[in-house]
C-alpha positions as a LaTeX table, in Angstrom:
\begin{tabular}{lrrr}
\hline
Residue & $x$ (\AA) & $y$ (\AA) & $z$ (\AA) \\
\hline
Unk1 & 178.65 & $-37.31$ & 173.22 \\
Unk2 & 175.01 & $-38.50$ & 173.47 \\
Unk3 & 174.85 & $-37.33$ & 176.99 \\
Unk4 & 176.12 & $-33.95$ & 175.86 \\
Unk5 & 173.82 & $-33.77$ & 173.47 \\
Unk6 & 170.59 & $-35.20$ & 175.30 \\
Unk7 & 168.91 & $-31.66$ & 175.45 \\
Unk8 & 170.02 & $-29.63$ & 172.91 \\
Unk9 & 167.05 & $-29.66$ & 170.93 \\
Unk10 & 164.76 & $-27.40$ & 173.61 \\
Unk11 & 163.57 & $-24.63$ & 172.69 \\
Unk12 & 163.75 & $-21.07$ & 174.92 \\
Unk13 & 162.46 & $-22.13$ & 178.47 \\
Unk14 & 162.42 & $-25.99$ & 177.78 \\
Unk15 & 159.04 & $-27.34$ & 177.31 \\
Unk16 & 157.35 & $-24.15$ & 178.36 \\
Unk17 & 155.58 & $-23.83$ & 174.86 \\
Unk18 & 157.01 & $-26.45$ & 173.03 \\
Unk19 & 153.60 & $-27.86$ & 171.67 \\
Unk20 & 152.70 & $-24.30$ & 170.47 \\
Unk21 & 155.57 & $-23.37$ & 168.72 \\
Unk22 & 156.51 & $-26.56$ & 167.20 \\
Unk23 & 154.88 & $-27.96$ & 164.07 \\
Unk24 & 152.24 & $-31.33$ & 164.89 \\
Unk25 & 154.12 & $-34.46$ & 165.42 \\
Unk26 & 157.63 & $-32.82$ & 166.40 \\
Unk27 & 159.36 & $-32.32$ & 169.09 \\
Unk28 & 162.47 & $-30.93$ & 170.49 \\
Unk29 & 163.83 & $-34.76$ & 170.63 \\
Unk30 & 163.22 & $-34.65$ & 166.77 \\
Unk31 & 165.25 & $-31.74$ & 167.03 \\
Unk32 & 168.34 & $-33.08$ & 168.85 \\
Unk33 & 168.48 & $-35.64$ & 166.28 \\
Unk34 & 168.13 & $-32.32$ & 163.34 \\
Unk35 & 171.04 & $-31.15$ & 164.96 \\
Unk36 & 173.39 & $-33.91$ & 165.39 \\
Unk37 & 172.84 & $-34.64$ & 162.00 \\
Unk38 & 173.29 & $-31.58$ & 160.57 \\
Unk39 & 176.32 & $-30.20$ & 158.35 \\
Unk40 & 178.03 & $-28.65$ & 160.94 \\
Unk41 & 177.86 & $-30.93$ & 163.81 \\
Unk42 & 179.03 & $-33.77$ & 161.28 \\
Unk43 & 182.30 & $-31.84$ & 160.68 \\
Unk44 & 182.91 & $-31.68$ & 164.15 \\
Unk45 & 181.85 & $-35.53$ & 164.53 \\
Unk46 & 184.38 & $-36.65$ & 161.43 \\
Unk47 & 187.17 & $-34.71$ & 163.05 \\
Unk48 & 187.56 & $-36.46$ & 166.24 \\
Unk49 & 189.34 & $-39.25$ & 166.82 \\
Unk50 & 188.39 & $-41.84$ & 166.09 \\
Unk51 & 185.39 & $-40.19$ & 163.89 \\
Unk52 & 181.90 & $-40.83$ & 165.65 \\
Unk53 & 178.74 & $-41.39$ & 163.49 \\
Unk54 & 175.99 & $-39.06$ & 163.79 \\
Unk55 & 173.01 & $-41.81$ & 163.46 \\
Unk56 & 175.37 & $-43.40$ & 166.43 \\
Unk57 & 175.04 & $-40.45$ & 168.44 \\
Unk58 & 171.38 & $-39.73$ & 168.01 \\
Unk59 & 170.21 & $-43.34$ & 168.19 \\
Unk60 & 171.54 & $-42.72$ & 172.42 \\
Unk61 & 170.90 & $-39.31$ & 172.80 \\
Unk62 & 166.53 & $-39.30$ & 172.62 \\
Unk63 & 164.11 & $-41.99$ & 173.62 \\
Unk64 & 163.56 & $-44.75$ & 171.10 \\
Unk65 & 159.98 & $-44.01$ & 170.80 \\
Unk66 & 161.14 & $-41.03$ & 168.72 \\
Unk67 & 163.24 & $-42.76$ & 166.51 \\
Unk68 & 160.73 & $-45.57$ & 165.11 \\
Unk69 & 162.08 & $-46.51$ & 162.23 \\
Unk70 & 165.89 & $-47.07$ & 163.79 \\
Unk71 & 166.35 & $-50.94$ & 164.77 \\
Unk72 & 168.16 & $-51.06$ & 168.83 \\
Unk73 & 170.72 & $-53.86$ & 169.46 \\
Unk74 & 170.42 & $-55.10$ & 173.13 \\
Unk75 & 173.75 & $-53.37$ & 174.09 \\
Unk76 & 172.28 & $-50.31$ & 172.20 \\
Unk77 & 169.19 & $-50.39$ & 174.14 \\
Unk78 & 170.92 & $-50.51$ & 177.54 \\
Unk79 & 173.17 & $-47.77$ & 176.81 \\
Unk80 & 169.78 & $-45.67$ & 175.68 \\
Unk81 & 168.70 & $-46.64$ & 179.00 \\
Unk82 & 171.70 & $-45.10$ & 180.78 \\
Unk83 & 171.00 & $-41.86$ & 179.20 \\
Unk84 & 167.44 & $-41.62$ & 179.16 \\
Unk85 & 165.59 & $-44.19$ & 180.89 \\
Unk86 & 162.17 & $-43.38$ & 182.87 \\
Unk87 & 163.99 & $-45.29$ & 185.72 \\
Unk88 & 167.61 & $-44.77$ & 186.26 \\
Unk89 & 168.36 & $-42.57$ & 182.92 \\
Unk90 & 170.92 & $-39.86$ & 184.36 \\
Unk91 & 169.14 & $-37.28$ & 182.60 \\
Unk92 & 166.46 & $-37.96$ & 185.53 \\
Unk93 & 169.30 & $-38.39$ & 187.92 \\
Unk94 & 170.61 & $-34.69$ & 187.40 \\
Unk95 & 167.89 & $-32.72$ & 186.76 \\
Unk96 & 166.56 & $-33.57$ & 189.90 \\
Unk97 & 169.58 & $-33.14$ & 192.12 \\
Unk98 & 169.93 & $-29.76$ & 189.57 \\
Unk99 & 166.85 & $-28.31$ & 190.37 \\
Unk100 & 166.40 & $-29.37$ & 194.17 \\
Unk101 & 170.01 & $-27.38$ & 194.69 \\
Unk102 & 168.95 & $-24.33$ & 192.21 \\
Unk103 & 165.28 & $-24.01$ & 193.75 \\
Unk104 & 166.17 & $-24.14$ & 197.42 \\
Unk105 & 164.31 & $-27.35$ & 198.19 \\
Unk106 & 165.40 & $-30.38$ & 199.49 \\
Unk107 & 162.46 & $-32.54$ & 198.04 \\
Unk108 & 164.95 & $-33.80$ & 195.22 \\
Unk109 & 167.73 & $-35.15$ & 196.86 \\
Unk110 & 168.35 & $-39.19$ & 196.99 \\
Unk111 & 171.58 & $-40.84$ & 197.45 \\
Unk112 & 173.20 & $-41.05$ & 193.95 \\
Unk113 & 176.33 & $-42.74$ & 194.89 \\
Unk114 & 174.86 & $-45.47$ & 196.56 \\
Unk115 & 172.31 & $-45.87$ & 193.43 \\
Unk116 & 175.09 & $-46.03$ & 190.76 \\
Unk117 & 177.22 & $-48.59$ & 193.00 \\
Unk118 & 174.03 & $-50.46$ & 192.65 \\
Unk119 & 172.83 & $-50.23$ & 189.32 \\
Unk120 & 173.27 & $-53.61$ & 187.41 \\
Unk121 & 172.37 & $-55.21$ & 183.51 \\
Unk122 & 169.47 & $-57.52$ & 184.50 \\
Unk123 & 166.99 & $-59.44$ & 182.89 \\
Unk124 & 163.66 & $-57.86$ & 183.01 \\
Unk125 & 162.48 & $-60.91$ & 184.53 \\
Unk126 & 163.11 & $-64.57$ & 185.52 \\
Unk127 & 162.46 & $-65.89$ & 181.95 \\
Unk128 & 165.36 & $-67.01$ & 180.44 \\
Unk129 & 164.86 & $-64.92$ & 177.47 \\
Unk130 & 164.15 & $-62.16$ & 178.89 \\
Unk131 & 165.38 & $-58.73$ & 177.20 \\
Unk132 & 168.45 & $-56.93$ & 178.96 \\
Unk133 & 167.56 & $-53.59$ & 181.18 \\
Unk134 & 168.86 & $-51.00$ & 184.07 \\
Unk135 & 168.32 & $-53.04$ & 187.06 \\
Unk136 & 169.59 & $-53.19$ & 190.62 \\
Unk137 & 171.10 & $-54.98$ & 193.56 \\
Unk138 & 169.14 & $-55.68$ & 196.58 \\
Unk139 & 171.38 & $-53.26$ & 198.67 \\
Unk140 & 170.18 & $-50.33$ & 196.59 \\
Unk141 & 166.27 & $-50.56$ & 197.15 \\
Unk142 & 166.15 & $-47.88$ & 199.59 \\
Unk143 & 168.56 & $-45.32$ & 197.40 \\
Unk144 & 166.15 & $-46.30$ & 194.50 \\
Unk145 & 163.22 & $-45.63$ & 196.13 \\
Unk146 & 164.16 & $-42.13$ & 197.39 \\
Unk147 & 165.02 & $-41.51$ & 193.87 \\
Unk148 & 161.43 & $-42.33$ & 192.56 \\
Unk149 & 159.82 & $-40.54$ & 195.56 \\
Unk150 & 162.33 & $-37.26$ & 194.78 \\
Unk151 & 160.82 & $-37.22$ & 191.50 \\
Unk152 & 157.06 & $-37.43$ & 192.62 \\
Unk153 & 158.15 & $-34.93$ & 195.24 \\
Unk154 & 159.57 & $-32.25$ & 192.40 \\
Unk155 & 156.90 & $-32.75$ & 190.69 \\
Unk156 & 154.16 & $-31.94$ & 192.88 \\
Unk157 & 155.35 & $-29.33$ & 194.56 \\
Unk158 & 157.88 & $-27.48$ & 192.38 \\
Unk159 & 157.62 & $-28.34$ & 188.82 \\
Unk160 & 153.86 & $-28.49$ & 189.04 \\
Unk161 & 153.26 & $-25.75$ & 191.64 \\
Unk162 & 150.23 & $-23.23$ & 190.41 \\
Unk163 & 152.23 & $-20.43$ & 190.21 \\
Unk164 & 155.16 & $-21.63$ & 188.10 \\
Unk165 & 152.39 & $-23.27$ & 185.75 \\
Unk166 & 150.79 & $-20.23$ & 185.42 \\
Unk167 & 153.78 & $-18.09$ & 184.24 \\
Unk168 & 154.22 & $-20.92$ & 181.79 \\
Unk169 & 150.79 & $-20.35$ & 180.54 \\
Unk170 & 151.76 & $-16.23$ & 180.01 \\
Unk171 & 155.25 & $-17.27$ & 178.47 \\
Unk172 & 152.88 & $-19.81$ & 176.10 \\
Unk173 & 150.47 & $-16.40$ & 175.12 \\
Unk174 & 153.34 & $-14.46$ & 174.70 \\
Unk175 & 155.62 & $-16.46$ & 172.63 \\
Unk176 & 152.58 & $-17.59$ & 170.39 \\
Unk177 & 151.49 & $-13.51$ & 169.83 \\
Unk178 & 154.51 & $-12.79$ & 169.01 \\
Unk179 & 156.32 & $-15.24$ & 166.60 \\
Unk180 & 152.84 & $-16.32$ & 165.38 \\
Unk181 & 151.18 & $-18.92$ & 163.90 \\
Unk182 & 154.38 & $-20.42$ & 162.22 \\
Unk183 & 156.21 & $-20.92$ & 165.42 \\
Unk184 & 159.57 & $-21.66$ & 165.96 \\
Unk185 & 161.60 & $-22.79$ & 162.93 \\
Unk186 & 163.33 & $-25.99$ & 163.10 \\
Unk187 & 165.68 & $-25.62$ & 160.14 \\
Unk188 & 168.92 & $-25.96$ & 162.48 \\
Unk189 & 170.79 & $-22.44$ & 161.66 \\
Unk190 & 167.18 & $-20.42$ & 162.28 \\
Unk191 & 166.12 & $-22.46$ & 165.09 \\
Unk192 & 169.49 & $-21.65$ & 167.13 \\
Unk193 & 169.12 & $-17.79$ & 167.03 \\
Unk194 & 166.50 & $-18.11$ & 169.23 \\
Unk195 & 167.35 & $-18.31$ & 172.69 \\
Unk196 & 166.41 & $-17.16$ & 176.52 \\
Unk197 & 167.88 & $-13.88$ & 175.83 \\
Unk198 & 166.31 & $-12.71$ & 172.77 \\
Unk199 & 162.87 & $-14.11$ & 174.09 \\
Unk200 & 163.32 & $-11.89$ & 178.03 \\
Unk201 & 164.48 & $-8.67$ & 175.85 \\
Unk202 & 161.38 & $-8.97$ & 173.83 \\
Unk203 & 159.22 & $-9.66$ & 176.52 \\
Unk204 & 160.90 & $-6.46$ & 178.07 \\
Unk205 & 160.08 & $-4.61$ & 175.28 \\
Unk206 & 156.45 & $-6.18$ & 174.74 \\
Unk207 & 155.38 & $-4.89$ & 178.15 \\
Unk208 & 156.05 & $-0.78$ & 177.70 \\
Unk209 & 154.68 & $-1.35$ & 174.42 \\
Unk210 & 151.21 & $-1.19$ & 173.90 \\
Unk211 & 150.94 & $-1.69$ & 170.39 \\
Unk212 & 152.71 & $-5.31$ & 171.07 \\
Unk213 & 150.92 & $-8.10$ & 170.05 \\
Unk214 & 152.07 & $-9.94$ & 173.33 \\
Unk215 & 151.84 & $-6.96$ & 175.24 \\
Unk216 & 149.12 & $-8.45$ & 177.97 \\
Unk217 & 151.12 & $-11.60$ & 178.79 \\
Unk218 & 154.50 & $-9.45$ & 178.98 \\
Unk219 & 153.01 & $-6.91$ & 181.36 \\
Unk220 & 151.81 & $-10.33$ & 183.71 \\
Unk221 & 155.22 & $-11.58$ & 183.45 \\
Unk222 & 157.41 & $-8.26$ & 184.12 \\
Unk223 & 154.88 & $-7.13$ & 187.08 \\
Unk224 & 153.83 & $-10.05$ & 188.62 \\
Unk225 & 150.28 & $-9.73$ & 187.54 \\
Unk226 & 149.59 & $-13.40$ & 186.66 \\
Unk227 & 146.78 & $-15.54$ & 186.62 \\
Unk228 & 145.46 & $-16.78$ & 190.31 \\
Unk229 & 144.25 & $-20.10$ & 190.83 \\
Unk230 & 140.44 & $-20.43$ & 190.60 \\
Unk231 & 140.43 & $-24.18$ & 191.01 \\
Unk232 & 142.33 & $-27.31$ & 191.92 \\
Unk233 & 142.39 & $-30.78$ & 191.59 \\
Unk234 & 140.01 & $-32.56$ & 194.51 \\
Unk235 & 139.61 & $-36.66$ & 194.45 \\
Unk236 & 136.13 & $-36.19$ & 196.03 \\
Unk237 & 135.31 & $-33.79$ & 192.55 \\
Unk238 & 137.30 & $-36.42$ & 190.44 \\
Unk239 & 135.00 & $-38.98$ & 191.80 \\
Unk240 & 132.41 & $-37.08$ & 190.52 \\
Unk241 & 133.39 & $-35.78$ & 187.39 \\
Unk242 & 137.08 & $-36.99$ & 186.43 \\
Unk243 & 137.73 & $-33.93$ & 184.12 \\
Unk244 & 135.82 & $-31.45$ & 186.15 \\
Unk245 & 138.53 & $-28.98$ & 185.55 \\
Unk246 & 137.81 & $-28.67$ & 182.02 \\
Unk247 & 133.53 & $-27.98$ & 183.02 \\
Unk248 & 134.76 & $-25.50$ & 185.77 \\
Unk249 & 136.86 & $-24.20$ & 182.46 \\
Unk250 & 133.62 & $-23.81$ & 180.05 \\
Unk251 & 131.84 & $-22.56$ & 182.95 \\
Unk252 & 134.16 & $-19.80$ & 183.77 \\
Unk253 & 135.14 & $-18.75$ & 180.43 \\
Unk254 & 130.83 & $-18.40$ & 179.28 \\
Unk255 & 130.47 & $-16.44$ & 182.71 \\
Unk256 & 134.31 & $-14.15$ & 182.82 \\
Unk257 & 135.03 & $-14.36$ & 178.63 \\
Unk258 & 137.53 & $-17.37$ & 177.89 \\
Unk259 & 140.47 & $-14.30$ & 177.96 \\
Unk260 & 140.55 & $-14.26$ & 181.39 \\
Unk261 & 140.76 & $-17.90$ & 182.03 \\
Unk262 & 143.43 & $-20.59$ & 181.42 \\
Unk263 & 143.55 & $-24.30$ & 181.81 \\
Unk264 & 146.44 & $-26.76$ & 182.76 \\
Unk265 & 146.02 & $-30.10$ & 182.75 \\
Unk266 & 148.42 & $-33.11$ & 183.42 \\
Unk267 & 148.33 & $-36.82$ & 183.85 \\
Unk268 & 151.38 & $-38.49$ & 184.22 \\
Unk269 & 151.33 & $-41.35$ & 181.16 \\
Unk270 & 153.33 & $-43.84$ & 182.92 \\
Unk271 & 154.88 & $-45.02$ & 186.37 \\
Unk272 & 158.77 & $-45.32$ & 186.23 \\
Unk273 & 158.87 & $-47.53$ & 189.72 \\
Unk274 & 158.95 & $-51.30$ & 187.74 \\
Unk275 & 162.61 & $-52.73$ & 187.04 \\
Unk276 & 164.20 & $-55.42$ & 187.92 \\
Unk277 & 165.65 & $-56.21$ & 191.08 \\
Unk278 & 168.47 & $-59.20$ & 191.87 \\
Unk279 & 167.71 & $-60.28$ & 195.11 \\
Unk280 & 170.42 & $-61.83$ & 197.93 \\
Unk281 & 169.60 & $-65.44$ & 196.66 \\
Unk282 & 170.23 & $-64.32$ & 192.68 \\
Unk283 & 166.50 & $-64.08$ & 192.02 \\
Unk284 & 165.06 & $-61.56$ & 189.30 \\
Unk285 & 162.07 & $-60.05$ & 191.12 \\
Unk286 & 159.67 & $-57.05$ & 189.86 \\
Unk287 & 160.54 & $-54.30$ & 191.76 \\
Unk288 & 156.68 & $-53.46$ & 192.91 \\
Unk289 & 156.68 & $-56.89$ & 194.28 \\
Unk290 & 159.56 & $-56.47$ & 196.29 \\
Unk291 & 158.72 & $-52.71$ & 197.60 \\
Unk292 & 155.59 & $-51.57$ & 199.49 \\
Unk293 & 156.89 & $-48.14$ & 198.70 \\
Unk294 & 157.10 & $-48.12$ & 195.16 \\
Unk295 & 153.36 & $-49.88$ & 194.81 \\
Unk296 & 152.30 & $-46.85$ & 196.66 \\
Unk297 & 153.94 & $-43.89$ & 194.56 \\
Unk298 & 151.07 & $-42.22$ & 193.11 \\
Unk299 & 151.00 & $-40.78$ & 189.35 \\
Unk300 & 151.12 & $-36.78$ & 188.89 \\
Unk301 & 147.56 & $-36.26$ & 188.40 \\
Unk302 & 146.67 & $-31.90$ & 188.12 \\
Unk303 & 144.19 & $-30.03$ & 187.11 \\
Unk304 & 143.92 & $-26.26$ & 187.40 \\
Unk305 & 142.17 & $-23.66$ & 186.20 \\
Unk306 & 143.58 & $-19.94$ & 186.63 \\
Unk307 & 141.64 & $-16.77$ & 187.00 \\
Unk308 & 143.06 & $-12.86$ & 185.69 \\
Unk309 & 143.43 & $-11.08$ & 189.23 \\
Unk310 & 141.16 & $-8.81$ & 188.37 \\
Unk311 & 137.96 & $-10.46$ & 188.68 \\
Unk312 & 139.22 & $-13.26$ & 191.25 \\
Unk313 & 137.28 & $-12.39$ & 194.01 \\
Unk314 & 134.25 & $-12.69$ & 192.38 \\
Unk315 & 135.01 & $-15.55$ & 190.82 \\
Unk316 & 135.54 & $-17.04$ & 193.93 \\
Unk317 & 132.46 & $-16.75$ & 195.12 \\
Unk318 & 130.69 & $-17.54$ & 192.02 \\
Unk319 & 132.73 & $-20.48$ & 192.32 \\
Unk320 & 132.09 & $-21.18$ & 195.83 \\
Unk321 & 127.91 & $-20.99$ & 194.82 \\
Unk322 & 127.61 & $-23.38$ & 191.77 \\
Unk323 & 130.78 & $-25.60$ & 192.12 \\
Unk324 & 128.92 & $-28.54$ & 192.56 \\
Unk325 & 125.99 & $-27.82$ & 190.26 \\
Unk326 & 128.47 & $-27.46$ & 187.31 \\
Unk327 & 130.47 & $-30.55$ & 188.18 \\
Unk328 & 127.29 & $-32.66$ & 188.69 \\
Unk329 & 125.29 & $-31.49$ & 185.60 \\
Unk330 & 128.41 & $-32.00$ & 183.27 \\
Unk331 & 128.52 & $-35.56$ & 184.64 \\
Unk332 & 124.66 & $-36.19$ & 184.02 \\
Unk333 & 125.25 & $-34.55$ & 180.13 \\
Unk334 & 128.08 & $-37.17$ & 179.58 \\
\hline
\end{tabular}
């Protein structure tokens, strides 16, 4: 039942505008756990048999950094870890082979079968009290390291490519204008009446209608007039200047007005290629010592800035002239 109910906290669109909508410091994992909790869902919980217990449920069903006050039993902890686990959590597992077979890409496909038959309880290292974790047999290296290189893969080039980011960035402008500064609500029976639907029928109506307080980022959406990319990411202008999105960003927005320019900006926090690994002779060895591959999988690192359409071009060139000079003289501010 956790697994069922990993993800039903998400708003409309998933975590297209979930820090705009939601209030500071919560989440749509603090909403599973609203959910499972609440008066209906416990009916449905006491009625089964045997009855299941709600803090039960949600303890396995979001990471354990959102629950901070809840105390994890080993067991507990390695069952969290089946579910939601940066490694080998089967949330990752399916959303990946998911959205490689909905997208029409091949970039997220690993051999899951092999990976599972693979998968064992480990210590997380050769001490001998070492904590309990999602581990695996020597034999499954190679289906464990497609599985982490799928992910970097999906990430890069579909979850992260420019021009599904910048329809995120209109769906963020138009969900903001029109629900407002209050957001989503999360009291459970007002949050639910919100869904995909209701937010694409709106944003049908917001773009024939003028008056619409979203009307701008509806229209970009319904006629596929969205933001171009201006800039990208380049390790030679990281080098530089590490944020030199964000100056590009001021620049732009002094020189084109800060309406026609958006930001998007992502560093992945951590790397999810160290677990344990039982080797042939029953050793407990790091898995970045025992794979050249894995030591190698980069972090998500992007940083663009978009452009409205119509004053790309000459943004471009603008761009092209002073790139360096506003890069550089951001640096020797700092």
């Amino acid at each position: 039942m956790a697994a069922l109910c990993h993800d039903i906290g998400h708003l409309p669109f998933s975590h297209a505008a979930e820090h705009e909508l939601l209030p500071d410091g919560y989440s749509h994992e603090n909403m599973t756990v609203d959910l499972i909790k609440s008066d209906e869902m416990r009916g449905i919980w006491t009625e089964m048999r045997p009855p299941l217990i709600p803090d039960d449920i949600a303890k396995l069903a979001v990471d354990p950094k959102e629950l901070p006050n809840q105390e994890f039993s080993k067991w507990e902890r390695i069952l969290s870890e089946i579910i939601v686990g940066d490694s080998f959590g089967v949330d990752r597992m399916d959303y990946l082979l998911r959205d490689s077979l909905h997208a029409g890409v091949v970039y997220g496909k690993f051999d899951q079968y092999r990976l599972i038959d693979t998968l064992r309880i480990l210590p997380e290292n050769d001490d001998e009290n070492a904590e309990p974790v999602l581990g695996i047999d020597a034999g499954g290296m190679e289906s464990a390291e497609a599985l982490l290189l799928a992910r970097y893969f999906m990430y890069s080039q579909v979850y992260f490519h420019p021009v599904r980011r910048a329809y995120d960035k209109h769906l963020q402008d138009f969900m903001v204008s029109w629900l407002g500064e209050n957001g989503i609500p999360i009291d459970p029976p007002e949050f639910l009446k919100l869904t995909d639907n209701e937010v694409l029928s709106e944003i049908s109506i917001a773009a024939s209608d003028e008056s619409h307080p979203g009307h701008d980022p509806a229209k970009r959406i319904v006629s596929r007039g969205h933001f171009r990319v201006l800039y990208e990411r380049n390790p030679m202008d990281a080098e530089k200047n590490p944020e030199a999105g964000e100056s590009i960003l001021n620049a732009a927005s002094e020189k084109y007005g800060p309406e026609n320019v958006r930001h998007d900006r992502y560093i992945q926090k951590q790397s999810a290629n160290i677990f344990p690994i039982r080797s042939r002779d029953e050793r407990i060895i790091s898995s970045i010592a025992a794979s050249e591959v894995l030591k190698k999988v980069p972090l998500v690192n992007i940083d663009y800035v978009f452009i409205n359409p119509e004053v790309q071009e000459d943004a471009r060139n603008w761009l092209e002239a002073s790139r360096d000079d506003i890069i550089k003289s951001t640096e020797e501010d700092e």
